[in-house]
N, C-alpha and C positions, 0 to 999 in steps of 0.2 A: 504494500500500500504506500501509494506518496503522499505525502502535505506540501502545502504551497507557505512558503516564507519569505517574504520580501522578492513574491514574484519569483523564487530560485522553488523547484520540484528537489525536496531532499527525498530520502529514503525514510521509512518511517524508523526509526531508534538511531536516528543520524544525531552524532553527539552536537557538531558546531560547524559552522560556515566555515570555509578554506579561505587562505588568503594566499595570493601567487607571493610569490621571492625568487629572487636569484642570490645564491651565491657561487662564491667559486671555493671547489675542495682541490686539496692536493690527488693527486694520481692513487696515491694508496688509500686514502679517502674513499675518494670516489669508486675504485675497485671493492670493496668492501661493502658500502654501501649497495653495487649492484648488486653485488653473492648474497645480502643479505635478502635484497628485493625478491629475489626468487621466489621466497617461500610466502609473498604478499603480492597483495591483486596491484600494487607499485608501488615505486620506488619514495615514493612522496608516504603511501601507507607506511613502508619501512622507515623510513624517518620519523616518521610521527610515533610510531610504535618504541622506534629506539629513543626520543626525547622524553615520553613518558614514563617509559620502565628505569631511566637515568630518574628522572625527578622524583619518582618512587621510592627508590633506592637511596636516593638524599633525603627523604621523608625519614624513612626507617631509619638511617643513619642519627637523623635528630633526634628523635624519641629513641633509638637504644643511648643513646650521647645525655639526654636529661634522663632516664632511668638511674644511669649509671653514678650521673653528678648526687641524686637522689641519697643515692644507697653509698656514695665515697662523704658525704656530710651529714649523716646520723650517727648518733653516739652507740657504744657497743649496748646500752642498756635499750635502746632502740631495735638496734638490732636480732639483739635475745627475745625481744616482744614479736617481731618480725616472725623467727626461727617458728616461734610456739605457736604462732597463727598458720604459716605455712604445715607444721606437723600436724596440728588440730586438723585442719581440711583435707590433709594427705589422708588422716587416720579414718574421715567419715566416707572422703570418695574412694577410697581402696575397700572397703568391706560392701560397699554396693552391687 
């Protein structure tokens, strides 16, 4: 099924409008880029696919990075509170 959006026919679960660009990549870039296109309906999909799974991947980065800051600035009596709650939930979800 399509919908009409500023007069443009998308695909119905079309995430966002494209906007053209040029750039220029180096030759191993660009190599790369096409090997990857392969396995996507283009070369423009693979890119898009590869900026998003990069900015994902720097999401996770942040959140495992403030977990970490988290649990490196609680004091050890913090963290024995921590231990005893993790044990606690271990001990009810394991006999389930």
């Amino acid at each position: 099924m399509t919908i009409r959006k500023n007069n443009r026919r998308l695909r119905r679960g079309a995430r966002t409008a494209k906007s053209k660009r040029t750039f220029s990549l180096s030759a191993a870039s660009l190599t790369y880029l096409e090997a990857l296109a392969k396995n996507y309906r283009s070369t423009s999909e693979a890119l898009d696919i590869l900026i998003r799974e990069r900015q994902e991947a720097a999401q996770r980065e942040r959140i495992s990075a403030s977990i970490r800051n988290y649990y490196d600035s609680i004091n050890e009596e913090e963290r024995d509170e921590n231990r005893a709650w993790g044990a606690f939930v271990h001990s009810h979800l394991s006999s389930e």
